[in-house]
Each structure stands twice: as structure tokens, then as C-alpha cells.
py3Dmol code that shows the C-alpha trace and the ligand (Angstrom):
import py3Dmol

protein = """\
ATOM      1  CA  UNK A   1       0.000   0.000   0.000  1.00  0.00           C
ATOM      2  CA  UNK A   2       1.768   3.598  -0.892  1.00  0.00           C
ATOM      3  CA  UNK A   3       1.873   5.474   1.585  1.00  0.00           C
ATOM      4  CA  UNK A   4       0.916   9.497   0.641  1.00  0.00           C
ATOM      5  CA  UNK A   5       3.473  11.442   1.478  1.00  0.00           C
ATOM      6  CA  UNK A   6       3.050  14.993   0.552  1.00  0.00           C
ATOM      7  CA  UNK A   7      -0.135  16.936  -0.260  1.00  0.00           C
ATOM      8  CA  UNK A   8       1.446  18.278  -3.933  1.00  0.00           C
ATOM      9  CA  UNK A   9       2.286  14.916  -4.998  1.00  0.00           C
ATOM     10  CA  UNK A  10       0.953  11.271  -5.268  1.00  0.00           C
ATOM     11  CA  UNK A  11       4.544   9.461  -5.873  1.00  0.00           C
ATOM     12  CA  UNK A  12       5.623   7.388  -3.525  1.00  0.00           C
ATOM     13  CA  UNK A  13       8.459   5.225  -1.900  1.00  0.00           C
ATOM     14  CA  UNK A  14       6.435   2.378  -0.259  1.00  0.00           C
ATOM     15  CA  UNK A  15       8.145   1.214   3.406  1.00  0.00           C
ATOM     16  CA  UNK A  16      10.298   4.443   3.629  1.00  0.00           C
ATOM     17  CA  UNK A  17       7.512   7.092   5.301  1.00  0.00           C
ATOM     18  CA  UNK A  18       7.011  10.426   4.538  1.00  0.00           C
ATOM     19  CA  UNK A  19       9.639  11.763   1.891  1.00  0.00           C
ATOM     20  CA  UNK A  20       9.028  15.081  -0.195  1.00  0.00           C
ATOM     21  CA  UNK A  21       7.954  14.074  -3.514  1.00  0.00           C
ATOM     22  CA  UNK A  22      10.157  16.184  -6.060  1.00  0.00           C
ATOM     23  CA  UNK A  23       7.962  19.157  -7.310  1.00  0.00           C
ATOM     24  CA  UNK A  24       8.685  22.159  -9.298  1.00  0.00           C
ATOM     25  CA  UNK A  25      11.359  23.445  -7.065  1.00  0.00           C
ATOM     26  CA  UNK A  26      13.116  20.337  -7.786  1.00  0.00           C
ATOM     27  CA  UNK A  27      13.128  20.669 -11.308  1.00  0.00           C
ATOM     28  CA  UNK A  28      14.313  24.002 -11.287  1.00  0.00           C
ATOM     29  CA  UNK A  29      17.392  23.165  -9.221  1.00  0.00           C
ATOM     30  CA  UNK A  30      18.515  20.442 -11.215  1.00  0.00           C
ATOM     31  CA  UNK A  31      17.977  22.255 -14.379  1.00  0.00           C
ATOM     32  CA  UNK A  32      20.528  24.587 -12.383  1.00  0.00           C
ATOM     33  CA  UNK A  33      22.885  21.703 -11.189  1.00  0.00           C
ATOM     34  CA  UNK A  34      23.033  20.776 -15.357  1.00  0.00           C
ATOM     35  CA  UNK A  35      24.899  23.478 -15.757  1.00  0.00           C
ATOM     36  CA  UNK A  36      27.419  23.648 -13.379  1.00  0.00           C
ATOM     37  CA  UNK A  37      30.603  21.722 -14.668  1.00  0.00           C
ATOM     38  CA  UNK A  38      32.194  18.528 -13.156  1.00  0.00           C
ATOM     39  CA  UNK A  39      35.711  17.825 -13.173  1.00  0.00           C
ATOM     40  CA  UNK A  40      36.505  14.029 -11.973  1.00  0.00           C
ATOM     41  CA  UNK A  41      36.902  14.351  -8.019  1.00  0.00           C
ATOM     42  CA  UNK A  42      33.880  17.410  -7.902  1.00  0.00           C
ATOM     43  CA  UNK A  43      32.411  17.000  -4.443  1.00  0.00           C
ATOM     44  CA  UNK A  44      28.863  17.610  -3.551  1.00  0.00           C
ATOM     45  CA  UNK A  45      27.026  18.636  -0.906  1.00  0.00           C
ATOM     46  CA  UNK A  46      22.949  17.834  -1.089  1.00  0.00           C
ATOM     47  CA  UNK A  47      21.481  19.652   1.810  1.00  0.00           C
ATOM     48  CA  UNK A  48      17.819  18.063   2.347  1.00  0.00           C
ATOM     49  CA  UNK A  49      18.124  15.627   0.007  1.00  0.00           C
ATOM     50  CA  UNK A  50      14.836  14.220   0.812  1.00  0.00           C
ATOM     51  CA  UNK A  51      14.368  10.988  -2.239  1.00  0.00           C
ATOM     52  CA  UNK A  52      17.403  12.169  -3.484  1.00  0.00           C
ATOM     53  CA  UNK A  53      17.220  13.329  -7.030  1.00  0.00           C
ATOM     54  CA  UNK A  54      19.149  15.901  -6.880  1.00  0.00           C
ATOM     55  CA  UNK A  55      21.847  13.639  -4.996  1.00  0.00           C
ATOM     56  CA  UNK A  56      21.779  11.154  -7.777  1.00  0.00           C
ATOM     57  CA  UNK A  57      21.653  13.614 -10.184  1.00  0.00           C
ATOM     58  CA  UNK A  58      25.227  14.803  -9.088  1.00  0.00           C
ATOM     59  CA  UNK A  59      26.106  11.357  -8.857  1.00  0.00           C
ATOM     60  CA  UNK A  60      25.821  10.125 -12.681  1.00  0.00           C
ATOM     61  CA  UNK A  61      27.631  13.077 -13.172  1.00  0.00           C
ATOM     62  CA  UNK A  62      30.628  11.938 -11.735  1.00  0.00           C
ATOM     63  CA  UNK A  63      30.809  14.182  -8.534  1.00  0.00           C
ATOM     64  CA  UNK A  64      31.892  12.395  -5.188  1.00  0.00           C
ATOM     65  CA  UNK A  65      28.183  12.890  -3.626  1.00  0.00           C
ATOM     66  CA  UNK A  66      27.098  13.833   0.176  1.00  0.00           C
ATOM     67  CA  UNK A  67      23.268  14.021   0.869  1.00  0.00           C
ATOM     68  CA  UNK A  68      22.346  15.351   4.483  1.00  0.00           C
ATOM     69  CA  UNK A  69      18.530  15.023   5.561  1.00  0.00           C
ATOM     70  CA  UNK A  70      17.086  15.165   9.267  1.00  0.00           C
ATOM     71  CA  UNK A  71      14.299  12.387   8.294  1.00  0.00           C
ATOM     72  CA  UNK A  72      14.956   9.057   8.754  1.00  0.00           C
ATOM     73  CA  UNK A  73      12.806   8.242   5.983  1.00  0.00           C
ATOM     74  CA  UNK A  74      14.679  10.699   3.443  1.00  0.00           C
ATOM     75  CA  UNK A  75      17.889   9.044   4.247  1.00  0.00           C
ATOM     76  CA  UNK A  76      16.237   5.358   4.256  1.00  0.00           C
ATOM     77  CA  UNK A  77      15.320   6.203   0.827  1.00  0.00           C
ATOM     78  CA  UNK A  78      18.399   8.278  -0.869  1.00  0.00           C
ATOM     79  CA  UNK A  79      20.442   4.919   0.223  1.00  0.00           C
ATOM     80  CA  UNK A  80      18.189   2.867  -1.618  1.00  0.00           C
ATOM     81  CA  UNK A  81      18.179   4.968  -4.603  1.00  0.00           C
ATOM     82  CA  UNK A  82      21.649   5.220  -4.515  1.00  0.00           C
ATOM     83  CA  UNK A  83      22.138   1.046  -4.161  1.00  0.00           C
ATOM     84  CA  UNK A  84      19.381   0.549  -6.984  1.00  0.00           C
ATOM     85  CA  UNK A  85      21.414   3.099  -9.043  1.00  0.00           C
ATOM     86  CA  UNK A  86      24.867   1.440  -8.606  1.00  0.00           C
ATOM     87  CA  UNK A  87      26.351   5.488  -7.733  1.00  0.00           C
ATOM     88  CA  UNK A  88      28.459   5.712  -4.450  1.00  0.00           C
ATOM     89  CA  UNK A  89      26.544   8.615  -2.255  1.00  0.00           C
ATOM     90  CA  UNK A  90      27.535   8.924   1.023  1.00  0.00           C
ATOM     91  CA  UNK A  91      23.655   9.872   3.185  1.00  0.00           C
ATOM     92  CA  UNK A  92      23.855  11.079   6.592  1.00  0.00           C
ATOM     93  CA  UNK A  93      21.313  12.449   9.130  1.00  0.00           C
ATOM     94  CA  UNK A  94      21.234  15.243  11.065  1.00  0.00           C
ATOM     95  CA  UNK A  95      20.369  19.141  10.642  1.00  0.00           C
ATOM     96  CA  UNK A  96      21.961  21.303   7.746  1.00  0.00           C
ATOM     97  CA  UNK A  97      26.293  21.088   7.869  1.00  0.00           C
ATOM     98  CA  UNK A  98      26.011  19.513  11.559  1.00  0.00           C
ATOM     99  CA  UNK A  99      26.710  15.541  10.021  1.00  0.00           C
ATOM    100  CA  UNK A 100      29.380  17.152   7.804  1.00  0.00           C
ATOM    101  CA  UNK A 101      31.134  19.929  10.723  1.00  0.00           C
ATOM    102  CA  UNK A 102      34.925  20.710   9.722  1.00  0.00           C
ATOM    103  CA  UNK A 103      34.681  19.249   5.440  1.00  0.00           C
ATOM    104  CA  UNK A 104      34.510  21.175   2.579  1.00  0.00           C
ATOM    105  CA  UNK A 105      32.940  21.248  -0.598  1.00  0.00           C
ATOM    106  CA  UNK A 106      33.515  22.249  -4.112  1.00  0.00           C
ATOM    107  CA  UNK A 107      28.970  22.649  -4.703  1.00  0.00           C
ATOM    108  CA  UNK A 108      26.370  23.152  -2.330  1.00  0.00           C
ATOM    109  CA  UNK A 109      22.587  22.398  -3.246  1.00  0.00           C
ATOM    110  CA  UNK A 110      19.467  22.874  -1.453  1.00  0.00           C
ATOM    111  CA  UNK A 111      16.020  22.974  -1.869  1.00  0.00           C
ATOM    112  CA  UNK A 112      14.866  23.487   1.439  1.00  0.00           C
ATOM    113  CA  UNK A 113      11.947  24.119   3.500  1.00  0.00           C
ATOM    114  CA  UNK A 114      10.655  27.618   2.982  1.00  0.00           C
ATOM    115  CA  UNK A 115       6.830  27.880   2.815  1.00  0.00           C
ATOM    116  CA  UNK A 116       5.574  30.561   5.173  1.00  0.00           C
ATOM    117  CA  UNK A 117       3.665  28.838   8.163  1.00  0.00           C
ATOM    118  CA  UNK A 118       1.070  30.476  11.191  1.00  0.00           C
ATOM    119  CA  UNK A 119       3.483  27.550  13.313  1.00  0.00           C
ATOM    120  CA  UNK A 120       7.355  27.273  14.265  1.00  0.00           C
ATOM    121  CA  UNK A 121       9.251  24.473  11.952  1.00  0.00           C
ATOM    122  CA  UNK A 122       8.069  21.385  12.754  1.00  0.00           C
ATOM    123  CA  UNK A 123       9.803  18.697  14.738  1.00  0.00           C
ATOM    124  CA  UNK A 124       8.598  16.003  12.794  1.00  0.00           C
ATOM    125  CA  UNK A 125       5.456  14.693  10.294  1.00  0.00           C
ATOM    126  CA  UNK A 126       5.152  15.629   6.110  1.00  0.00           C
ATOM    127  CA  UNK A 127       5.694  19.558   6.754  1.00  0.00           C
ATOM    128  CA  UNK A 128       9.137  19.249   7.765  1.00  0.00           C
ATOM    129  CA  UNK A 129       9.952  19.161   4.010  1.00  0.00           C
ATOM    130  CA  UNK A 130       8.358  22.810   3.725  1.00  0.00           C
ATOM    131  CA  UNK A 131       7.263  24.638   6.662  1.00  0.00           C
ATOM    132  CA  UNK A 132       9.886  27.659   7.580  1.00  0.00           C
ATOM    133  CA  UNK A 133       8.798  29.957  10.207  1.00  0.00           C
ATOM    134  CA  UNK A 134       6.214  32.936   9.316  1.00  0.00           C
ATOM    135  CA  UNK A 135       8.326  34.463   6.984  1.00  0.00           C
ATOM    136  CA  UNK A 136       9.689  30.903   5.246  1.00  0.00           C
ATOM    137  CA  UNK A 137      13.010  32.049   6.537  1.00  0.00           C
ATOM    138  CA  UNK A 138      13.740  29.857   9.479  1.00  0.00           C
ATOM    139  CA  UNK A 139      16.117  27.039   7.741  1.00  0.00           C
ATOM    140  CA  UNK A 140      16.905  29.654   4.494  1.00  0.00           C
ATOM    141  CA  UNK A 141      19.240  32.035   6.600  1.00  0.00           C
ATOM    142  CA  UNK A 142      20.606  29.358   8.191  1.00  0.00           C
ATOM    143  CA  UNK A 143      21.994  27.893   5.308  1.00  0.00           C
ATOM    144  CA  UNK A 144      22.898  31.633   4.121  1.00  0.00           C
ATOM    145  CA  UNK A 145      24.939  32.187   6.830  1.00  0.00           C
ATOM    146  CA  UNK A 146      26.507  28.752   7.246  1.00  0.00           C
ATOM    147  CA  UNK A 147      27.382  27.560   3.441  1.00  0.00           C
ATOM    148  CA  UNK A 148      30.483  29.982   3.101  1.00  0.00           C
ATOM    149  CA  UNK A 149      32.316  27.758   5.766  1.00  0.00           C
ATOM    150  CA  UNK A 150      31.143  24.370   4.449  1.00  0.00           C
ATOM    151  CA  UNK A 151      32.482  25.602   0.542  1.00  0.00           C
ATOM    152  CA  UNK A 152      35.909  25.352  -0.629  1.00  0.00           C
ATOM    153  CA  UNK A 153      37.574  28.070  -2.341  1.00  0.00           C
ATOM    154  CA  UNK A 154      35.989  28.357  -5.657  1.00  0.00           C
ATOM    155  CA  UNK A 155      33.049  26.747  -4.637  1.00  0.00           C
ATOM    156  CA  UNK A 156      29.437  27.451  -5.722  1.00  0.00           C
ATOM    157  CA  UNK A 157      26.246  27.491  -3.717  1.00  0.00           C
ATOM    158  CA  UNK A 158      22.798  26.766  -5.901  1.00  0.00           C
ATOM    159  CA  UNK A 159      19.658  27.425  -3.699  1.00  0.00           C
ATOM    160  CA  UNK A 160      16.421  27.321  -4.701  1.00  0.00           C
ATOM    161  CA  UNK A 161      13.095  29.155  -3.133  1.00  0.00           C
ATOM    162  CA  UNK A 162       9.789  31.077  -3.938  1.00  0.00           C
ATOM    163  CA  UNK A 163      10.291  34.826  -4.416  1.00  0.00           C
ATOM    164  CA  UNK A 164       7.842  35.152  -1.567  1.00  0.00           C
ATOM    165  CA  UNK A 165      10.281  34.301   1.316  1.00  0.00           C
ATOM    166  CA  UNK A 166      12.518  37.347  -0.261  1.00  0.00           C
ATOM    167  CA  UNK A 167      15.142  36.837  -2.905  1.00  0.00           C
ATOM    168  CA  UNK A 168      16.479  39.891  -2.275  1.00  0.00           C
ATOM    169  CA  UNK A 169      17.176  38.614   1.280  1.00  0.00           C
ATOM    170  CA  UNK A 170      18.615  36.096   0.345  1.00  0.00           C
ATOM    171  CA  UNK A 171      21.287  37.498  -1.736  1.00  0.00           C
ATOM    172  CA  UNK A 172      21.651  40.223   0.885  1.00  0.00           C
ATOM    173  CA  UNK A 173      22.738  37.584   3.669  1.00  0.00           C
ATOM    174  CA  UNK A 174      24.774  35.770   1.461  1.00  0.00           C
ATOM    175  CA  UNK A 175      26.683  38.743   0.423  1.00  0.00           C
ATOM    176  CA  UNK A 176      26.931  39.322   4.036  1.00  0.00           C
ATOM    177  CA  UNK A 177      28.153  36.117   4.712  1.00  0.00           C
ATOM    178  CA  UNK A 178      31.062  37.003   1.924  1.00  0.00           C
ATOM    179  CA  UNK A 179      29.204  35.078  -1.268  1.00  0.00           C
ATOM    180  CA  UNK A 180      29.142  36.776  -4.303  1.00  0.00           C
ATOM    181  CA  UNK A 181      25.097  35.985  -5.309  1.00  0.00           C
ATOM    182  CA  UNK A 182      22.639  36.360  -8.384  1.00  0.00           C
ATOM    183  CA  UNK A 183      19.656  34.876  -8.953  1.00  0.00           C
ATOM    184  CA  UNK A 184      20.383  32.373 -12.635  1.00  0.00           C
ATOM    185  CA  UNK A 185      16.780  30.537 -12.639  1.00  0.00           C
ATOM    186  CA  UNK A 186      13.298  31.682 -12.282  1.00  0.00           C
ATOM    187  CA  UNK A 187       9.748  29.853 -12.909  1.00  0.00           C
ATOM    188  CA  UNK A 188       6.365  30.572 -12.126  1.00  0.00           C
ATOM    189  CA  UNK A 189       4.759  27.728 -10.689  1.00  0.00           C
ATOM    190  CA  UNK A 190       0.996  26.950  -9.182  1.00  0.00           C
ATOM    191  CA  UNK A 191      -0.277  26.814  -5.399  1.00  0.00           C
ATOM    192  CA  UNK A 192      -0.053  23.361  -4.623  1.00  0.00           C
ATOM    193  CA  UNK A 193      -2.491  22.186  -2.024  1.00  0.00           C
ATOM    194  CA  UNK A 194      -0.182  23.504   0.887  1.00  0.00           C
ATOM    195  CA  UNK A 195      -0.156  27.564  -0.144  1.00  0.00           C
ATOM    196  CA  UNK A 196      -3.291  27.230  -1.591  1.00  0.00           C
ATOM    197  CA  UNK A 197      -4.444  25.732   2.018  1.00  0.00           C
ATOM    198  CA  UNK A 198      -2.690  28.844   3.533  1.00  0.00           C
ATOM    199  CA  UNK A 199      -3.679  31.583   1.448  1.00  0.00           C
ATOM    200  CA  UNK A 200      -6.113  33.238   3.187  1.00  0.00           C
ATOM    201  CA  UNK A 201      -3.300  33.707   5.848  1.00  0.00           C
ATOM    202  CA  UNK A 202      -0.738  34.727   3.612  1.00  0.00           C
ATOM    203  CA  UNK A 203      -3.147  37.594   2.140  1.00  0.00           C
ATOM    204  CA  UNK A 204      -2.918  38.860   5.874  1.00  0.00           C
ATOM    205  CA  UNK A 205       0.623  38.672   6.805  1.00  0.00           C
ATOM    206  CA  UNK A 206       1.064  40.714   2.689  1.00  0.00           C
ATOM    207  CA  UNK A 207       2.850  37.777   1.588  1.00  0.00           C
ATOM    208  CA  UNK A 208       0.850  37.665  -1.446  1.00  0.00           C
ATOM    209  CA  UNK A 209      -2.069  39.573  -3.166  1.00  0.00           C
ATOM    210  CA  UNK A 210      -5.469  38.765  -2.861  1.00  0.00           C
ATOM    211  CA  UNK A 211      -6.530  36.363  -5.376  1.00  0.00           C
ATOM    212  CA  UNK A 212      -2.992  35.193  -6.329  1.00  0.00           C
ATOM    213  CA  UNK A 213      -2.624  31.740  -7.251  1.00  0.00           C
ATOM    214  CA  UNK A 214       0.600  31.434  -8.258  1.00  0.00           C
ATOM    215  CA  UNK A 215       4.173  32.266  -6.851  1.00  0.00           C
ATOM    216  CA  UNK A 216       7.967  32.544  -8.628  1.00  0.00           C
ATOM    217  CA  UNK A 217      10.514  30.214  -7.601  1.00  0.00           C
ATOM    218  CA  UNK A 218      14.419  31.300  -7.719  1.00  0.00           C
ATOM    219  CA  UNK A 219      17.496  30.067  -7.816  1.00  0.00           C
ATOM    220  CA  UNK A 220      20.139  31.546  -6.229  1.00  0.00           C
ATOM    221  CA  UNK A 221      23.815  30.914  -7.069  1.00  0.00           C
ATOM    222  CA  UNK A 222      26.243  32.371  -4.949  1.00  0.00           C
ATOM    223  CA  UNK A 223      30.365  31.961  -4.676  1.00  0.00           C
TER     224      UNK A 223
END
"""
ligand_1 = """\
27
SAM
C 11.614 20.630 -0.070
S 12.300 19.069 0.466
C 13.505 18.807 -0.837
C 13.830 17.358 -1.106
C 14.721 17.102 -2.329
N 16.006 17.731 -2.181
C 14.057 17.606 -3.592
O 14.485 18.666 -4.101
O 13.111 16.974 -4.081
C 13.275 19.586 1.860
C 14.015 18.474 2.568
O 14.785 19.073 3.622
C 14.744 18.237 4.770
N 15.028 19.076 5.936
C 14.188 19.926 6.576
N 14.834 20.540 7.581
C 16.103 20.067 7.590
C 17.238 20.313 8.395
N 17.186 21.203 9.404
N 18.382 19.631 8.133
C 18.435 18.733 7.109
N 17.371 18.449 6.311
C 16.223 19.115 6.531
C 13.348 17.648 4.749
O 13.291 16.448 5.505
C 13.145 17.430 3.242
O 13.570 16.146 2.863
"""
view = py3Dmol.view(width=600, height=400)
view.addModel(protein, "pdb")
view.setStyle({"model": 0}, {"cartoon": {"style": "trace"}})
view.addModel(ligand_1, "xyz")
view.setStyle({"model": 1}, {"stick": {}})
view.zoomTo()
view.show()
């Protein structure tokens, strides 16, 4: 029996739990990751890697792959996907650069949580794959302000977001965090269920007009 595992999507990995089902967002990034050139020995940092498309994306591309997710369930299923694929990614679990403290790497990705929510980020269930704080913020600056350190010299950083939670921001803290950033991707996109759910809340907090039904997602690269 599948199990549902995210109200945007009906795909499922059956006897893994709840993973994020890749969406849009995802899409976006790796259209971004295509780009970015591999030389043999390229190391890769996937922060939230969730199923881990984006992981094993990296991987057939020759890069020496590290996923990080704080779900069991994400990193239950990444390691499968990596074993069925034959590609040699390292998974760990824990929260953002915490499994991977004191290494460096030559490409950061992330698509993390950043939906606007009335509630602080979940400690568990689906919505830890979106839900960020009131402003969609809470894991986003976090990452701003911690990639520089994790990134070797040279390195790139390719985020990806919805304009609502502040682009501008987000190239703001990374250039405070010493990143040079611009935004390289951008794609209008649908509500899904879970800001179509919310909208009515979002209208107050000015997040987004009344009657919108559709938000831009960005991606930032930054080095
Ligand atoms: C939007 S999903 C993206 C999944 C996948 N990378 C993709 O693009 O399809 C965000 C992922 O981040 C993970 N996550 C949320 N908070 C995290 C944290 N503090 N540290 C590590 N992973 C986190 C969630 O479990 C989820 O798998």
C-alpha cells in the first residue's frame, strides 16, 4: 500500500515514510545543477536531500556525492536509490552542515523548507519538508549564513526558493556572509495544495495579493 506522502504529490516510496515528492522546485534546481561543470573528483554537498534526485543527479555526473537530511525516511530512501542506481553517495542524518562539521565542498545544493507557516518548523510529520517559520526564513538564513564555511575556495552554492520568502534577502545575507550571489533561474509555478491551504493567511501577513494563485521560484547561485 503507498503510503501518501506529501499533499502536492501522489509518488511514492512504499516502506520508507514520509519523503518530499520532487515538485517544481526540484526541477528548477537540477535544471541549475546541469549546468554547473564537473571535473573528476567534484564533491557535492545535497542539503535536504529528501528521495534524493538531486543527490543522484550529481552522482551520474561523476561528482563524489554527500546528501544530508534530518528524516529518517529521506535518508532510508536516498540509500536505496543510490544502491538501486549502482552510484556511491555517502547519506547522513542530522540538521543542515552539523553531520558534515569541519569538510569542505567544491557545490552546495538545497532545496529546502521555505513555505511561510502560522506555526514554528516542525519537529517532525510531512511539513518538515516545507514549513519555515512565518516568513519561510527559518532554515533559508541558516543555510545563508553557514554555506560559506562548508564551501571550498571556488566553490558554488545553488539554492532554490519562492520569491515570496525574499530573494532579495537572500542574496543580501549571502553577500553578508562574503558570497558573491545572483539569482540564474526563475519559474512561475501553481499553489499546490499547501499555499493554496494557507492563502487566506498569507493575504494577511502581505505575503501575497489577494486572489494570487501562483508564486515565482528562484534560484540563487552564490560563490
Ligand atoms: C523541499 S524538500 C527537498 C527534497 C529534495 N532535495 C528535492 O528537491 O526533491 C526539503 C528536505 O529538507 C529536509 N530538511 C528539513 N529541515 C532540515 C534540516 N534542518 N536539516 C536537514 N534536512 C532538513 C526535509 O526532511 C526534506 O527532505
Amino acid at each position: 500500500m503507498p503510503v501518501p506522502f506529501c499533499p502536492e504529490a501522489t509518488a511514492v516510496i512504499p516502506a520508507s515514510g514520509p519523503v518530499y515528492a520532487p515538485q517544481h522546485d526540484t526541477g528548477l534546481l537540477a535544471d541549475a545543477l546541469r549546468r554547473e561543470p564537473f571535473r573528476p573528483g567534484t564533491t557535492v554537498l545535497d542539503v535536504g536531500c529528501g528521495g534524493g534526485t538531486l543527490a543522484l543527479r550529481a552522482a551520474r555526473a561523476g561528482a563524489r556525492v554527500t546528501a544530508v537530511d534530518r528524516t529518517a525516511a529521506a535518508v532510508r530512501a536516498t540509500r536505496a536509490g543510490a544502491a538501486r542506481a549502482g552510484l556511491p553517495v555517502e547519506v547522513l542524518r542530522g540538521d543542515l552542515f552539523t553531520p558534515v562539521a569541519g569538510r569542505r565542498f567544491d557545490l552546495i545544493l538545497s532545496n529546502p523548507p521555505y513555505v511561510p507557516a502560522p506555526a514554528p518548523v516542525p519537529p517532525r510529520g510531512p511539513a518538515v519538508a516545507w514549513d519555515a517559520g512565518p516568513d519561510g526564513r527559518d532554515i533559508l538564513d541558516r543555510l545563508c549564513d553557514g554555506a560559506p564555511g562548508m564551501l571550498r575556495p571556488g566553490g558554488v552554492l545553488l539554492l532554490v526558493h519562492s520569491a515570496l520568502c525574499g530573494a532579495d534577502r537572500t542574496l543580501a545575507r549571502l553577500a553578508r556572509a562574503g558570497l558573491r550571489a545572483e539569482i540564474t533561474d526563475r519559474r512561475t509555478v501553481p499553489f499546490g495544495p499547501v499555499m493554496a491551504g494557507r492563502r487566506r493567511w498569507l493575504e494577511r501577513r502581505g505575503l501575497v495579493a489577494a486572489g494570487q494563485d501562483a508564486e515565482e521560484l528562484v534560484v540563487v547561485r552564490a560563490r
